[in-house]
C-alpha positions in Angstrom: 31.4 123.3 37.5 33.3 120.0 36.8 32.4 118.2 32.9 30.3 115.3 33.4 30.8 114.8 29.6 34.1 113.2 29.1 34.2 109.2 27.0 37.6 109.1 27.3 39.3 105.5 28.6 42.0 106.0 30.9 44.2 102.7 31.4 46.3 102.3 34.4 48.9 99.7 34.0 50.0 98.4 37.0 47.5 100.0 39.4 48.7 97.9 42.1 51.5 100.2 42.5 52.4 102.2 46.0 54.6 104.6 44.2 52.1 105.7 41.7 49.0 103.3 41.1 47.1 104.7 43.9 48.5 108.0 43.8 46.8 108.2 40.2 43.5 107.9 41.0 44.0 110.3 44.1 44.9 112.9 41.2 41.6 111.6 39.3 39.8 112.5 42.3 41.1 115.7 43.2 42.5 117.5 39.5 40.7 115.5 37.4 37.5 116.5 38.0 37.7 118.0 34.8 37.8 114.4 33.4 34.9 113.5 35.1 32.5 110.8 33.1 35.3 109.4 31.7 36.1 105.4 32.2 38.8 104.1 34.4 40.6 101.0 33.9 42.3 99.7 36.7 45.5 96.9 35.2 47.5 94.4 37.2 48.7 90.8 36.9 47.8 90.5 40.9 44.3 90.3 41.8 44.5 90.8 45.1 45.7 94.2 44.1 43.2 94.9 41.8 40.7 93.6 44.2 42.4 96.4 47.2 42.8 99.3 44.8 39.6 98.3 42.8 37.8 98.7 46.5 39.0 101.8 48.1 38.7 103.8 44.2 35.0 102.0 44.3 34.6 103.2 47.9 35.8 106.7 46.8 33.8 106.9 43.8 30.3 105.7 46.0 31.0 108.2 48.7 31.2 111.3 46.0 28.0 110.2 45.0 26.1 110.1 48.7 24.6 113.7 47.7 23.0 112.7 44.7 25.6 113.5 42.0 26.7 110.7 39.3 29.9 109.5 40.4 33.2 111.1 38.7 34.1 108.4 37.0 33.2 104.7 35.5 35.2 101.8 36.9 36.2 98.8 35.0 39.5 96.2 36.6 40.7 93.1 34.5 43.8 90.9 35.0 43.6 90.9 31.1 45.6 93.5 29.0 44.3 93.3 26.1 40.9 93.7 28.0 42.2 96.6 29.6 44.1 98.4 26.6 40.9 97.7 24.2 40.1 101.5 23.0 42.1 103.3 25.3 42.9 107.1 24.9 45.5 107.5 28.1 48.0 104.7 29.2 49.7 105.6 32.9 52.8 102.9 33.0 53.6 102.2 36.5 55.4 98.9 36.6 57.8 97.4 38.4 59.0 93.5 37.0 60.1 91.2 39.3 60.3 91.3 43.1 61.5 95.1 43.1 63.7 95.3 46.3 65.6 91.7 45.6 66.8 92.8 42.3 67.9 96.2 43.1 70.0 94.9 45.8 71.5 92.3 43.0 71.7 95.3 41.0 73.5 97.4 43.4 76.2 94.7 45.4 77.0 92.1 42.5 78.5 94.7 40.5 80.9 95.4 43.0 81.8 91.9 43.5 83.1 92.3 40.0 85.0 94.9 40.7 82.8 97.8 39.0 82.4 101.0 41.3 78.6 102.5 40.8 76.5 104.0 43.6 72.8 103.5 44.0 72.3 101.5 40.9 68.6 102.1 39.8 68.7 104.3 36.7 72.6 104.5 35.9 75.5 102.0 35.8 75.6 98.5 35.5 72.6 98.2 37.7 70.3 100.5 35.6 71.1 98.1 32.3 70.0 95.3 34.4 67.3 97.0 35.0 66.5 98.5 32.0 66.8 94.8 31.2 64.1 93.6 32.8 61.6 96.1 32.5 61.9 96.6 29.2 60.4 93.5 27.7 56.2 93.8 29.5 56.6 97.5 27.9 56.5 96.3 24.7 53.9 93.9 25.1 51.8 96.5 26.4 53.0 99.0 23.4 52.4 95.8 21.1 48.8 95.6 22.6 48.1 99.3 22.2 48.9 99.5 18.5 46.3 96.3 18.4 43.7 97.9 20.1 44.0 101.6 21.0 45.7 103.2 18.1 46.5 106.8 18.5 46.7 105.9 22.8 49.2 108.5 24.7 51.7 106.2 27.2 52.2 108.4 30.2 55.1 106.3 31.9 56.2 106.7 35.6 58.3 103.4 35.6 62.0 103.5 35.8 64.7 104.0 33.9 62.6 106.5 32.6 64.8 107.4 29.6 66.1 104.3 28.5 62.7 102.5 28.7 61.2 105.3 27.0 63.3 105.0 24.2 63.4 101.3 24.0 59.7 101.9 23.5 60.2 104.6 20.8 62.9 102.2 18.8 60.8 99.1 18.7 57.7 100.9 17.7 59.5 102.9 15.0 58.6 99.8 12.5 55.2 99.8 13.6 54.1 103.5 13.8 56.9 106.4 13.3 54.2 108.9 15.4 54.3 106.9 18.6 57.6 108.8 20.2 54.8 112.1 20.0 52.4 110.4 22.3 55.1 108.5 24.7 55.7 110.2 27.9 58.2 109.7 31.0 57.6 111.3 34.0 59.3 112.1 37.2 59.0 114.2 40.1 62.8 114.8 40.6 62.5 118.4 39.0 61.0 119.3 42.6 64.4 118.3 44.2 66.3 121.2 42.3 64.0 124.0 42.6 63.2 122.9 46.1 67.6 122.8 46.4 67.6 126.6 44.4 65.8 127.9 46.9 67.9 126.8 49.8 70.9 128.5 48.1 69.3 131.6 47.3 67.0 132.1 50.5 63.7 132.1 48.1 60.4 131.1 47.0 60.2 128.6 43.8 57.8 131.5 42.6 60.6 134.2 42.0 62.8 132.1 40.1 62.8 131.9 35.9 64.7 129.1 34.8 65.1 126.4 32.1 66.2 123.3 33.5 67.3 120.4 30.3 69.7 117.3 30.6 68.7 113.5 31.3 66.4 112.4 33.8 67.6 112.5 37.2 70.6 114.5 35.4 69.1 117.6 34.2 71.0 121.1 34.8 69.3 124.6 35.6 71.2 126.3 32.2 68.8 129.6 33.0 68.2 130.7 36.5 66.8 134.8 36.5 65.0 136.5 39.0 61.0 137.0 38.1 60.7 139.3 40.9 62.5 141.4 42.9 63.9 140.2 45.8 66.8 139.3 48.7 69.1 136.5 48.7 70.1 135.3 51.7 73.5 135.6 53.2 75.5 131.8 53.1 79.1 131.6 53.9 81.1 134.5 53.1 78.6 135.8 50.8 76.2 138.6 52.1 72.8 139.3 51.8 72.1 140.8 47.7 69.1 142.3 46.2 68.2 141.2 42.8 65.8 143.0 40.6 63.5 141.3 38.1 65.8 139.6 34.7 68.5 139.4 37.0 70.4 136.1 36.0 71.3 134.2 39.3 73.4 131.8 37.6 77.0 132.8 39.2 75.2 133.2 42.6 74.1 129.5 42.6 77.6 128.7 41.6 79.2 130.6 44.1 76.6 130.1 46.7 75.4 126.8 46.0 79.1 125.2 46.1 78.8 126.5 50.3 75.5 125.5 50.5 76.8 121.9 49.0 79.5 122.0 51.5 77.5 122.9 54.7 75.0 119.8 53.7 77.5 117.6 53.0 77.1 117.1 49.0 80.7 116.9 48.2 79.5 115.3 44.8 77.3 118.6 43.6 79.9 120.7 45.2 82.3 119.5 42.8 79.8 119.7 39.6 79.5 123.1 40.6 82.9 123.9 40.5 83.7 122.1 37.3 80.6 122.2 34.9 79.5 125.9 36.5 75.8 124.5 36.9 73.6 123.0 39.2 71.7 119.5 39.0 69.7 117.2 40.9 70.9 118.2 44.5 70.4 114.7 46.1 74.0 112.9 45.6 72.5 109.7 44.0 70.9 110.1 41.6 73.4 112.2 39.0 76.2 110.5 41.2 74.7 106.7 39.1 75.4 108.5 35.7 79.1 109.6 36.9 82.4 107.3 37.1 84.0 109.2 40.0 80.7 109.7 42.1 82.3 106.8 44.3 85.2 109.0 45.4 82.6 111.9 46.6 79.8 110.1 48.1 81.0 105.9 48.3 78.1 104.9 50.2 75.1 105.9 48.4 72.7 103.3 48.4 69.0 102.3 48.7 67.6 100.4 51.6 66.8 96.8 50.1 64.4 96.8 53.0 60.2 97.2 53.2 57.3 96.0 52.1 53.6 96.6 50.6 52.2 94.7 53.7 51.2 97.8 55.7 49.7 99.5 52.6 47.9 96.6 51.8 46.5 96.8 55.2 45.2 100.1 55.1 43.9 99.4 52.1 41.9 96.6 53.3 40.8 98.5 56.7 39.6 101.5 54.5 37.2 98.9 52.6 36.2 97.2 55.6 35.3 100.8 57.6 37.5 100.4 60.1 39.5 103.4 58.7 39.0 106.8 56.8 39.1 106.3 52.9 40.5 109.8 52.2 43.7 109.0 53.3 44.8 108.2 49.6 42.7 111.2 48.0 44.3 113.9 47.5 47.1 115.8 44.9 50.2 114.3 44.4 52.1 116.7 42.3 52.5 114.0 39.5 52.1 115.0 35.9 50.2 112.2 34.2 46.4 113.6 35.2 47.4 116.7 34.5 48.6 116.4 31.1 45.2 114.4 30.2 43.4 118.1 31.4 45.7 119.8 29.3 44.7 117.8 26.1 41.1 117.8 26.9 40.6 121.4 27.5 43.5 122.4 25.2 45.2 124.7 27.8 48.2 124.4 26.6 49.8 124.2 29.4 53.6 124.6 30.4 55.1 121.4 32.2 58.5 122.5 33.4 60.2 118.5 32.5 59.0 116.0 30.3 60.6 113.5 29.2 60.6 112.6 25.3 62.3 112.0 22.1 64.9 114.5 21.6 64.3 115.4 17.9 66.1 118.8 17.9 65.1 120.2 21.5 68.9 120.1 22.5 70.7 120.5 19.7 74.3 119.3 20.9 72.3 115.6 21.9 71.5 112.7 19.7 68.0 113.0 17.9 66.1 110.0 19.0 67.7 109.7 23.0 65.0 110.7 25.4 65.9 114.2 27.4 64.0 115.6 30.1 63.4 119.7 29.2 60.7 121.9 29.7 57.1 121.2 27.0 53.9 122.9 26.5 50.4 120.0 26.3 47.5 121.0 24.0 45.0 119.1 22.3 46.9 117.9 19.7 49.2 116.6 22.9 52.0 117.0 24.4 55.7 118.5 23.0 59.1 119.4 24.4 60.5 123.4 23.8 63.3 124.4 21.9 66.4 124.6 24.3 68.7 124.8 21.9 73.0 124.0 22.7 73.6 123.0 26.5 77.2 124.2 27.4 80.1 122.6 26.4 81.3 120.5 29.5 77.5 119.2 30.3 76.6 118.3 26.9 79.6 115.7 27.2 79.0 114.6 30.2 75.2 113.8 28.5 76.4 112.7 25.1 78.6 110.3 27.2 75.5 108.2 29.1 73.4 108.7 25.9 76.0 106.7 24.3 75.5 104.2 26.9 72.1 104.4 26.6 72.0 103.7 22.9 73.3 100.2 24.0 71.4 99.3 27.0 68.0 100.2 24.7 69.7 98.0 21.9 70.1 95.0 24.1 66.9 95.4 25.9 65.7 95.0 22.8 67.2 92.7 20.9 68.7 89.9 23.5 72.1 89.9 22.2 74.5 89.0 24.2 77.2 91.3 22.5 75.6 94.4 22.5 74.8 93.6 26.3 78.6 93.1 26.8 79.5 96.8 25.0 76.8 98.4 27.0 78.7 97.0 30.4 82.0 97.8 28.5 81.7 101.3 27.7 80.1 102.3 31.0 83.1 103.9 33.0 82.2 102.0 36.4 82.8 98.7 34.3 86.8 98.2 34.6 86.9 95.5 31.5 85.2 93.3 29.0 85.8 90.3 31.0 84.1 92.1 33.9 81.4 93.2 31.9 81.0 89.3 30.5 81.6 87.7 34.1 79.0 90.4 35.6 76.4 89.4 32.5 76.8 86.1 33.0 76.2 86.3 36.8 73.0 87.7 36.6 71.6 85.8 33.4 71.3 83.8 35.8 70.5 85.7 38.9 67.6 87.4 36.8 66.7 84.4 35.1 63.0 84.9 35.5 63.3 88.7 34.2 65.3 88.8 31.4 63.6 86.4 28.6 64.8 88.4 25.5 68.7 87.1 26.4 67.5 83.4 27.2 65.6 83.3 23.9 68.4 84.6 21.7 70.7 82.1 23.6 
């Protein structure tokens, strides 16, 4: 039987959003019954948004009611922040600043103009400091408003660059409230990728695989693979079929196996990390190829579309309110962590969450303190925490402790607005051939990204 008795507020910042706005309040609906009675804030700058999400979650929450039960949850939806933020207990970040698509294609093809070499250019690169960049600054109005208003608030955050922003949130807040980096959360799906990719190697079931995956968003590396049941893994390439029994560590059969698998699919750029560092990562090419200098020579065209738009799931949004279409299409699990993690606090379950991403502050020992690392946590009701990893192998803890560096820059400037500290954090990416290419590119998009990068125009 689902609790009716829950006051909690739960703010969602940029409800708006098709990647995750929506997909939150499917999770409310579905695994968050055990939230129920709490209140649901629906955030966004766009009220046509609020007004299309605001209807098909009103729709939703009249239709559970039909039979006579009190709906799940109270709905509130404000343009206003600090209307919105006012008492909250949960924060759920999904915001993207400025027109998503024109930017990231900026991001991605004026680099190369200046003769840098990235691929994909979202989270890594020059392109992931520019847009680090812009989304940093409307985080920290909304961190500013929550240490007004809701004190003591957890930030669940599914925007991107997950780990700089999160730790561009942790620095500026450190002079306001030291605790905050404990209750500041990224989140990201992109675990599923590798143990989806692990069990392509090995021929199995998530299920019957132990393993301790830690690293950098979008970056991370299984360092513990064992076998929690026994079983058969499949024959690939020259290698035959081999039993395993449980404790079994699998780690030389994904390096041996995985590098043919790599092959066979084409992912020249995991082969090769395979090879060299001994372990596997994110098994899609772009996403540790944007945090590595010679991705370009493994997989040169790696790149996003540029190309969509919102239109059609505004539509459908609008035809659900209207009746001319089903309103469940948009209720259901996602797989995303944010709802879940609220459960685990409520009901103190203290439940394992195989990546979170968070202030270091000794979970990998061979990383910087304060950078924000993706490993395995545990979430109670005194909230959520990272495990104790411990060293990460030689070879991959450079690798890391090379984009951290990087990182430590790109938060500073996001920050701050200087111009200088911009300019190292171009400098001492490896894509970025100079400082006069790193000052040429900056200067480019200052005024490219005008509209989106205020901190810079201010210091200016």
């Amino acid at each position: 039987m689902a609790s009716k008795d829950c006051d909690k507020r739960i703010v969602i910042v940029g409800a708006g959003s098709q990647s995750f706005g929506l997909g939150t309040l499917g999770d409310l609906m579905t695994i968050g019954q055990r939230l129920s009675g709490a209140t649901v804030v629906l955030h966004d700058r766009s009220e046509e948004m609020l007004r299309l999400v605001g209807g098909v979650f009103g729709l939703a929450l009249k239709q559970a009611s039909e039979d006579g039960d009190p709906a799940p949850f109270k709905m509130e939806a404000t343009t206003d922040p600090v209307k919105a933020l006012q008492g909250a207990d949960y924060v759920v970040m999904t915001v993207e600043h400025g027109n998503r698509l024109k930017t990231w294609e900026q991001d991605y093809y004026v680099p190369f103009r200046h003769g840098c070499t990235p691929i994909y250019s979202e989270n890594g690169g020059p392109g992931g400091a520019f847009h680090t960049w812009r989304q940093v600054p409307p985080m920290l109005k909304v961190a500013d408003i929550m240490h007004d208003v809701a004190k003591g608030a957890v930030l669940l955050n599914y925007s991107n660059p997950v780990p700089r922003v999160t730790w561009a949130i942790n620095r500026y807040m450190a002079k306001h409230d030291p605790t905050f980096p404990k209750r500041n959360v990224g989140l990201c799906h992109g675990i599923g990728s590798g143990l989806h990719g692990l069990a392509q190697i090995l021929g199995s079931g998530e299920g019957l695989l132990d393993f301790t995956s830690a690293g950098l968003n979008h970056f991370y590396f299984f360092i513990k693979v064992k076998a929690k049941k026994d079983f058969t893994i499949q024959a690939i390439g020259p290698y035959p079929e081999k039993r395993v029994r449980a404790g079994d560590d699998l780690l030389q059969d994904i390096r041996e196996r995985g590098q043919v698998w790599a092959a066979m699919n084409e992912r020249y750029l995991i082969e090769e990390l395979l090879k060299t560092f001994g372990y596997f990562t994110y098994p899609d090419e772009s996403h540790p190829g944007e945090y590595l200098h010679f991705a370009k020579q493994y997989c040169p065209y790696v790149k996003y579309g540029f190309k969509g738009s919102n239109e059609p799931y505004k539509l459908r949004m609008a035809r659900s309110i209207a009746g001319a279409e089903d309103n469940f299409w948009w209720v259901h699990s996602t797989g995303e962590k944010a709802v879940a993690i609220m459960v685990a606090m409520e009901h103190d379950t203290d439940e394992a969450f195989i990546a979170l991403n968070m202030m270091n502050d000794g979970c990998i020992t061979n990383m910087p303190p304060d950078c924000t690392v993706e490993a395995p946590g545990h979430v109670d009701k005194n909230g959520p925490r990272l495990d104790k990893v411990g060293e990460l192998p030689r070879g991959i803890a450079n690798l890391l402790q090379q984009q951290a560096a990087i990182q430590d820059l790109v938060v500073e400037a996001a920050i701050t607005g200087d111009y200088n500290t911009a300019v190292q954090a171009l400098t001492v990416d490896p894509t970025v051939p100079s400082p006069q290419v790193a000052r040429n590119l900056l200067d480019e998009m200052l005024v490219l990204q005008k509209d989106y990068l205020p901190q810079f125009h201010k210091k200016a």
